[in-house]
Biotite code that builds the C-alpha atoms (Angstrom):
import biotite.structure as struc

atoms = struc.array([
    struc.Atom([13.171, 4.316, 17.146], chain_id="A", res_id=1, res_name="UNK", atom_name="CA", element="C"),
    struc.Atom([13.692, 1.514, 19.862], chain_id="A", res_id=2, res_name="UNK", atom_name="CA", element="C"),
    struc.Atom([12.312, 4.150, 22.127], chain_id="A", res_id=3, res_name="UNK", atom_name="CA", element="C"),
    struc.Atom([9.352, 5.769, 20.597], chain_id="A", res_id=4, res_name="UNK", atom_name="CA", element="C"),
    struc.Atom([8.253, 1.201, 20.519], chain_id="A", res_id=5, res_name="UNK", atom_name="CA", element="C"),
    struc.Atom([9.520, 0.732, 24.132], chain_id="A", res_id=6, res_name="UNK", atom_name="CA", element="C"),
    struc.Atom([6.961, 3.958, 25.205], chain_id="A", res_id=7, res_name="UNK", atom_name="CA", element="C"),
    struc.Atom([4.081, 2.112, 22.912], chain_id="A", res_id=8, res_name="UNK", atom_name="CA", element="C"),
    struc.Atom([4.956, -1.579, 24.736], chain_id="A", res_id=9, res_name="UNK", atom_name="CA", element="C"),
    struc.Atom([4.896, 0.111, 27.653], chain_id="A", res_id=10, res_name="UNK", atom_name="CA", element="C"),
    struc.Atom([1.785, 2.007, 26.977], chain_id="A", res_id=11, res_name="UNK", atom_name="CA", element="C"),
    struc.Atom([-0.168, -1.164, 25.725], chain_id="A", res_id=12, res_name="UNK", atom_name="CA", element="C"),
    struc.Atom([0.870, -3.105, 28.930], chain_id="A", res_id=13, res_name="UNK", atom_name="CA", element="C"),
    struc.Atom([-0.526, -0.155, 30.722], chain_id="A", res_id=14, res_name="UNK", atom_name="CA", element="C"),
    struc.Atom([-3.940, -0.778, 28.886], chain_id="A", res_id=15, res_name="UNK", atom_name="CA", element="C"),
    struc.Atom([-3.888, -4.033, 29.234], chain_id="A", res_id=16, res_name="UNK", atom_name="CA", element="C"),
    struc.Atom([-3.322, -3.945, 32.930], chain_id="A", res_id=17, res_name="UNK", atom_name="CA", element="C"),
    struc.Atom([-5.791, -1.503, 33.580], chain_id="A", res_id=18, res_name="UNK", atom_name="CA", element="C"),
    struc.Atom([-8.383, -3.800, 32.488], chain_id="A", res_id=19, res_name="UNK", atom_name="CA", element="C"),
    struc.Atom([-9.761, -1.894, 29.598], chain_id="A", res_id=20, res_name="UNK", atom_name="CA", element="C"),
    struc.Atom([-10.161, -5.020, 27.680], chain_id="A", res_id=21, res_name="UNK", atom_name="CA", element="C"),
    struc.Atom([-12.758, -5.523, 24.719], chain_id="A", res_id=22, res_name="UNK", atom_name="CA", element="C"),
    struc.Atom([-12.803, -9.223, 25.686], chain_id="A", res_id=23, res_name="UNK", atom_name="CA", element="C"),
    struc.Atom([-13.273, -8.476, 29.420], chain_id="A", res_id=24, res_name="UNK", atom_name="CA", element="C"),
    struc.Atom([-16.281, -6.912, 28.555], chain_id="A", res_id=25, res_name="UNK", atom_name="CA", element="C"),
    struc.Atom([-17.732, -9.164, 26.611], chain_id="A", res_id=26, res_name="UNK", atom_name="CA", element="C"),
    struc.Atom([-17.099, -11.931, 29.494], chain_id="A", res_id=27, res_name="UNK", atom_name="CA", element="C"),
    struc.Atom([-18.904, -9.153, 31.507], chain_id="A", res_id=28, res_name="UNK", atom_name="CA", element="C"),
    struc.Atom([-21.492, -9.784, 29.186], chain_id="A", res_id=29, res_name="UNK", atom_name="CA", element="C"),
    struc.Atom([-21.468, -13.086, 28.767], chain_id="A", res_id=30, res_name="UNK", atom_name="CA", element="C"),
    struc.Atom([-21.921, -13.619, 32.513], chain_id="A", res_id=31, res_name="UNK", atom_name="CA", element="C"),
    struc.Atom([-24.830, -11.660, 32.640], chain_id="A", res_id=32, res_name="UNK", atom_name="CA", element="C"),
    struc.Atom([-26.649, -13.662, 30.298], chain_id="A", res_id=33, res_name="UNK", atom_name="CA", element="C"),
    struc.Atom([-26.270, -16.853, 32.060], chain_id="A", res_id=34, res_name="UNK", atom_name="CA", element="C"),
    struc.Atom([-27.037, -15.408, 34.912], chain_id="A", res_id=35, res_name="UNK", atom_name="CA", element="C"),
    struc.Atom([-30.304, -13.586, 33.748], chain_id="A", res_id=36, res_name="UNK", atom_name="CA", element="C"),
    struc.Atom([-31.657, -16.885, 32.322], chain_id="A", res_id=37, res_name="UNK", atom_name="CA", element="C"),
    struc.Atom([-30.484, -19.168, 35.448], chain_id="A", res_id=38, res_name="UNK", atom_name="CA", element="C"),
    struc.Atom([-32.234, -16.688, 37.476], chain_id="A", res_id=39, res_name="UNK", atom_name="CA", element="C"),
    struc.Atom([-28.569, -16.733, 39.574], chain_id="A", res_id=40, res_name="UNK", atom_name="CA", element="C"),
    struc.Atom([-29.555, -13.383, 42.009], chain_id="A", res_id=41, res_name="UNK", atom_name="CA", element="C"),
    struc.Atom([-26.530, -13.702, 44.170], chain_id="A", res_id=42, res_name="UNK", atom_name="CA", element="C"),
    struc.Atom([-24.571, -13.346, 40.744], chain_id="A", res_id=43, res_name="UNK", atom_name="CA", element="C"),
    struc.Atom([-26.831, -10.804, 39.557], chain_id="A", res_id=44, res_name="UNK", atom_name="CA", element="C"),
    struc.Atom([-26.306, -8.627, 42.660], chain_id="A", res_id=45, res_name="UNK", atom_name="CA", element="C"),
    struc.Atom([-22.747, -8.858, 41.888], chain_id="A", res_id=46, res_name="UNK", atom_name="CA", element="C"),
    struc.Atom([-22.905, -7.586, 37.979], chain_id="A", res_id=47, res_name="UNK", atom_name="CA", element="C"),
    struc.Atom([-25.720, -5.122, 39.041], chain_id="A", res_id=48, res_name="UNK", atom_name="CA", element="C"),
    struc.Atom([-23.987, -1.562, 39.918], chain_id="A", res_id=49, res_name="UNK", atom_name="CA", element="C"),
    struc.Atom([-26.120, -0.367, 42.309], chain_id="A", res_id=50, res_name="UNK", atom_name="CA", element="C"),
    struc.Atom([-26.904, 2.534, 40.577], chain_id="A", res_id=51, res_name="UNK", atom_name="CA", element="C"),
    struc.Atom([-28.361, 0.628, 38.225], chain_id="A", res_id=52, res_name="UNK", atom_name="CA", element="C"),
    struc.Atom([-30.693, 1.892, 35.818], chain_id="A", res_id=53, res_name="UNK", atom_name="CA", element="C"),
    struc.Atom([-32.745, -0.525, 34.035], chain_id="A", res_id=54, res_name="UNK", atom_name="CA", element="C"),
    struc.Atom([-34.677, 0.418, 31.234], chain_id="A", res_id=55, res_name="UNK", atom_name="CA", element="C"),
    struc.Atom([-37.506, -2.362, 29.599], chain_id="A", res_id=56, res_name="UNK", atom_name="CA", element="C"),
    struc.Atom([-38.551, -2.411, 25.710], chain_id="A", res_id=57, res_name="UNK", atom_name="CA", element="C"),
    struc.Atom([-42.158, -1.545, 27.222], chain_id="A", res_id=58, res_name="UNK", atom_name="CA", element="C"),
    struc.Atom([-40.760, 1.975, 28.617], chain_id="A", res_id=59, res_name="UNK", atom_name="CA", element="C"),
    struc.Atom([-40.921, 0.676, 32.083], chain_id="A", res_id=60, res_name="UNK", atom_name="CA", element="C"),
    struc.Atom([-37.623, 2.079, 33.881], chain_id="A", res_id=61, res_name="UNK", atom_name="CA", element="C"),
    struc.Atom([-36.421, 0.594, 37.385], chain_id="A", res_id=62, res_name="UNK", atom_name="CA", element="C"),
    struc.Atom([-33.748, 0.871, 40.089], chain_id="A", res_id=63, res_name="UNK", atom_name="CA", element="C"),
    struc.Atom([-31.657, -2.245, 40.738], chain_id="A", res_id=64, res_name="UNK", atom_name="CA", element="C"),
    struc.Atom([-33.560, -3.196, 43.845], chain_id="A", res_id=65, res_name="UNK", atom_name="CA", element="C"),
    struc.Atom([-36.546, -2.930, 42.026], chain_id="A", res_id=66, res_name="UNK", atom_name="CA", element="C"),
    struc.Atom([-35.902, -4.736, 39.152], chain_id="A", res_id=67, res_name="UNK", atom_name="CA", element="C"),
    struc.Atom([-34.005, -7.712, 41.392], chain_id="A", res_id=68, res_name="UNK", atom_name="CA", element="C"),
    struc.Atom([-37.276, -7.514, 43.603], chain_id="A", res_id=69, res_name="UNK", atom_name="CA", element="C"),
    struc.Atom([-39.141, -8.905, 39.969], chain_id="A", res_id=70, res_name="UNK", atom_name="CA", element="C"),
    struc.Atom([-36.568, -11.077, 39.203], chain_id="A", res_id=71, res_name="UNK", atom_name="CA", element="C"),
    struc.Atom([-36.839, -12.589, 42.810], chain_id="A", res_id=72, res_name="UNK", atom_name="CA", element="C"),
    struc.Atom([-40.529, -12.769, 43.140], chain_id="A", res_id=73, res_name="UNK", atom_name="CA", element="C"),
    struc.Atom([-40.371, -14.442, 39.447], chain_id="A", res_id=74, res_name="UNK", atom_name="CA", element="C"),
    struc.Atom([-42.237, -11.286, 37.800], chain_id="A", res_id=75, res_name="UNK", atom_name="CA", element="C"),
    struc.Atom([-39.691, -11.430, 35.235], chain_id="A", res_id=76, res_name="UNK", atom_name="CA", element="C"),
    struc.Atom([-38.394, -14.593, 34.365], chain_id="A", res_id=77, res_name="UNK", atom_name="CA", element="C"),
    struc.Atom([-35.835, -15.075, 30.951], chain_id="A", res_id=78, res_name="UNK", atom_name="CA", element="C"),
    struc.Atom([-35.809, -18.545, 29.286], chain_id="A", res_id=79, res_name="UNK", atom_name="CA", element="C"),
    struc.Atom([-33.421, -17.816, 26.521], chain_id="A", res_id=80, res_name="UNK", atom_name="CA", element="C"),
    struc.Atom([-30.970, -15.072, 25.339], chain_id="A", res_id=81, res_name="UNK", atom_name="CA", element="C"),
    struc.Atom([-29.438, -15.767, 22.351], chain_id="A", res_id=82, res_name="UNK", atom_name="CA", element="C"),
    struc.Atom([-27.225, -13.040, 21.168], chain_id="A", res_id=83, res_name="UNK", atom_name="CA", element="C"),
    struc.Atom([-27.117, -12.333, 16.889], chain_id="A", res_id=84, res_name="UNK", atom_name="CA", element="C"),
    struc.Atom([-24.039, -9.880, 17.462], chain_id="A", res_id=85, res_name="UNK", atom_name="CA", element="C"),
    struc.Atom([-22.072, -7.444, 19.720], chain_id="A", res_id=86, res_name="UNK", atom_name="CA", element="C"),
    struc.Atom([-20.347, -3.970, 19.401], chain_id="A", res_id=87, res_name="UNK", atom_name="CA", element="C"),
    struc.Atom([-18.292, -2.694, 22.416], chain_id="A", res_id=88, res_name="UNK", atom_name="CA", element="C"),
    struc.Atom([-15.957, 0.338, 23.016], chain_id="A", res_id=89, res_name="UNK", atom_name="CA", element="C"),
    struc.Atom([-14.543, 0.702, 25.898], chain_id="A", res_id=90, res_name="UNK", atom_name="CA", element="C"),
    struc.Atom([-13.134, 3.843, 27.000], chain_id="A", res_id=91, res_name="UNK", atom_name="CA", element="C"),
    struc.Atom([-11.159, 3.440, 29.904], chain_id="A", res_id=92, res_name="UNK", atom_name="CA", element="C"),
    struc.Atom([-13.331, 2.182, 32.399], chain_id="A", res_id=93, res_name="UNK", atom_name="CA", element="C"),
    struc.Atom([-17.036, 2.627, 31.229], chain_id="A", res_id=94, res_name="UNK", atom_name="CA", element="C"),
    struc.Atom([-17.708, 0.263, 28.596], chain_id="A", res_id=95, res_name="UNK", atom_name="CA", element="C"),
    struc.Atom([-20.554, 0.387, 26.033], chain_id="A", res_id=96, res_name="UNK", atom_name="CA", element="C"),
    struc.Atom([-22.153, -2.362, 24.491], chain_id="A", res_id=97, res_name="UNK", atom_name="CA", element="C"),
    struc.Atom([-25.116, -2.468, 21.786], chain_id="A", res_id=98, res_name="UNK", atom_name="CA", element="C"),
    struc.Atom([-26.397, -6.080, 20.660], chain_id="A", res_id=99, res_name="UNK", atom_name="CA", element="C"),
    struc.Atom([-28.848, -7.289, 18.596], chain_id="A", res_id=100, res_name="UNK", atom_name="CA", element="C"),
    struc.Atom([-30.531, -10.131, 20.081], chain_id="A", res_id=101, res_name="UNK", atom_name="CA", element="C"),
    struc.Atom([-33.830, -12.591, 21.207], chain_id="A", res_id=102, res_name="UNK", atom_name="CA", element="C"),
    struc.Atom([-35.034, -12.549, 24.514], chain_id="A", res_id=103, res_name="UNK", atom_name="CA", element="C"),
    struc.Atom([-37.806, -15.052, 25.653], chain_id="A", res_id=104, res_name="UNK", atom_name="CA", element="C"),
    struc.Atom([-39.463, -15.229, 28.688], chain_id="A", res_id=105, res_name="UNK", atom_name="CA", element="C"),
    struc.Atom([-42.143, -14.450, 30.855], chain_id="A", res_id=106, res_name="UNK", atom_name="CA", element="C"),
    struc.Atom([-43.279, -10.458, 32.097], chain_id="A", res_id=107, res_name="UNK", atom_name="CA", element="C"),
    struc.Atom([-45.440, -10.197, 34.792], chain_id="A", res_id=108, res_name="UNK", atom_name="CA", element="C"),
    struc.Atom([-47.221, -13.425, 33.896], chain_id="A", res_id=109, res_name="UNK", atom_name="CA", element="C"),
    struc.Atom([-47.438, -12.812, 29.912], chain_id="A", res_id=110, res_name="UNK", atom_name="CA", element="C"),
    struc.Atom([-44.803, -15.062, 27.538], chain_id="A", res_id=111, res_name="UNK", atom_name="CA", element="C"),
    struc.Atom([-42.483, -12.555, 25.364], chain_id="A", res_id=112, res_name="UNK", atom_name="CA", element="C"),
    struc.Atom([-40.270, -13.635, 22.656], chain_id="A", res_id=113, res_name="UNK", atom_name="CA", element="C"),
    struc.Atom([-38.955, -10.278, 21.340], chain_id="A", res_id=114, res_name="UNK", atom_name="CA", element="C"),
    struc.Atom([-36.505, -9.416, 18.911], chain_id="A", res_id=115, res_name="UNK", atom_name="CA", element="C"),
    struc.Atom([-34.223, -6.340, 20.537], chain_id="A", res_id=116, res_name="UNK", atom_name="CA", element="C"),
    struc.Atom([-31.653, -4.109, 20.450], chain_id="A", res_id=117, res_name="UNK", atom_name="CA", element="C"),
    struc.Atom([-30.100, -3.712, 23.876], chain_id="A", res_id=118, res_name="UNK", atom_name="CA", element="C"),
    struc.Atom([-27.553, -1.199, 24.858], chain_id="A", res_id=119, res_name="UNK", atom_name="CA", element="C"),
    struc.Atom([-25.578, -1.966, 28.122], chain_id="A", res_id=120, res_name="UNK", atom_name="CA", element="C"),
    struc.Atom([-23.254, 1.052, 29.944], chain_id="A", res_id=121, res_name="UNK", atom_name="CA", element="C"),
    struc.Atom([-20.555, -0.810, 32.389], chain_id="A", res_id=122, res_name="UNK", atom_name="CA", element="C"),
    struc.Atom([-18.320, 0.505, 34.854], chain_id="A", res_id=123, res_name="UNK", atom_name="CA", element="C"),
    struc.Atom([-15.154, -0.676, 35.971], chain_id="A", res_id=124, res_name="UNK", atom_name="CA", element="C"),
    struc.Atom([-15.209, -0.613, 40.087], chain_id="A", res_id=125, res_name="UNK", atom_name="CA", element="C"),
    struc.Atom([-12.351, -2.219, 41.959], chain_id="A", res_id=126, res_name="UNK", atom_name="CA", element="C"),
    struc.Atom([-11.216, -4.003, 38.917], chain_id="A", res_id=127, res_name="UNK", atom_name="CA", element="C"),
    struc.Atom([-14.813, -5.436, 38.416], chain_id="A", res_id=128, res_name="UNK", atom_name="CA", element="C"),
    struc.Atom([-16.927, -4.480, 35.154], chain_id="A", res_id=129, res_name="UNK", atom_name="CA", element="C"),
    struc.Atom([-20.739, -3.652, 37.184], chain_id="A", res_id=130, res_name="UNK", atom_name="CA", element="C"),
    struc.Atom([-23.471, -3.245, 34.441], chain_id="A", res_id=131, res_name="UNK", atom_name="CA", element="C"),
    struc.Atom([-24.597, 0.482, 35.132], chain_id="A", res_id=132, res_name="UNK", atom_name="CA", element="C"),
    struc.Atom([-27.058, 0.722, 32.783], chain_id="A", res_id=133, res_name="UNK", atom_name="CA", element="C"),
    struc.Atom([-28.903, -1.341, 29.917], chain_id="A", res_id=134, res_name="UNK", atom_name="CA", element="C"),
    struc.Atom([-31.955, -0.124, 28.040], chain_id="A", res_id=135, res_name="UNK", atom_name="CA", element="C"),
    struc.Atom([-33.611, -2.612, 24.951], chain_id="A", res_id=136, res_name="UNK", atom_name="CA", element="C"),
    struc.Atom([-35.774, -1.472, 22.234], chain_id="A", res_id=137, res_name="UNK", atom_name="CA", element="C"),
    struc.Atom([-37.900, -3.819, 19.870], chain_id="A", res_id=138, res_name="UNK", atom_name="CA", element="C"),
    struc.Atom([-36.905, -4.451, 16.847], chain_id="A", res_id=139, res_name="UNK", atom_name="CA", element="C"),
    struc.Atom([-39.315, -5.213, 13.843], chain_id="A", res_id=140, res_name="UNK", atom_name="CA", element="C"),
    struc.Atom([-39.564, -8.859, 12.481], chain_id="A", res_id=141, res_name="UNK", atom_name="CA", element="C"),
])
């Protein structure tokens, strides 16, 4: 008996050491938030995976670069995310999120305040958690 709980100690240390963390995640998360709505690009650059594939409510789809070429030119600006909840599962290290939340902001000179589902793929990469891939749908009122 000791050993079959020494092997599952062991085993959850393991976990826990690779980084596989729901709360790691949501920090993940977390960061990117703030630094969506502080319009922090260094910090976005960082949380961006390059491979990036970023997917609007409108259907518009865009590459990192071209996405952080809106958010630099202020095309897409973000006054306010306020998240209403959060799901993850991680599985080793990809990570899937799916919120429910407001966005408000400003698109290519129009105002939005839309009410969204967003789904967010990360990756873990040299012990980092890189948003891969996030896609939002609207959600009625």
């Amino acid at each position: 008996m000791k050993t079959l709980l020494g092997m599952v100690l062991l085993a959850a240390a393991a976990f826990a050491a690779a980084g596989g963390s729901e709360e790691e995640v949501r920090k993940a998360e977390a960061a990117w938030a703030l630094a969506v709505q502080g319009r922090d690009l260094a910090a976005l650059d960082r949380i961006y995976d390059d491979a990036l594939i970023y997917a609007h409510s409108t259907g518009v789809v865009e590459t990192k670069a071209e996405y952080m070429k809106r958010l630099s030119g202020g095309l897409q600006r973000y006054s306010a995310v306020r998240f209403e909840s959060t799901r993850v599962s991680v599985h080793g290290e990809t990570a899937v999120t799916v919120s429910r939340l407001r966005m408000s902001g400003q698109s290519n000179e129009r105002q939005f305040d839309d009410h969204l589902m967003m789904m967010h793929v990360w990756v873990r990469k040299g012990g980092v958690w890189r948003l891969t891939a996030h896609q939002t749908t609207k959600l009625a009122e």
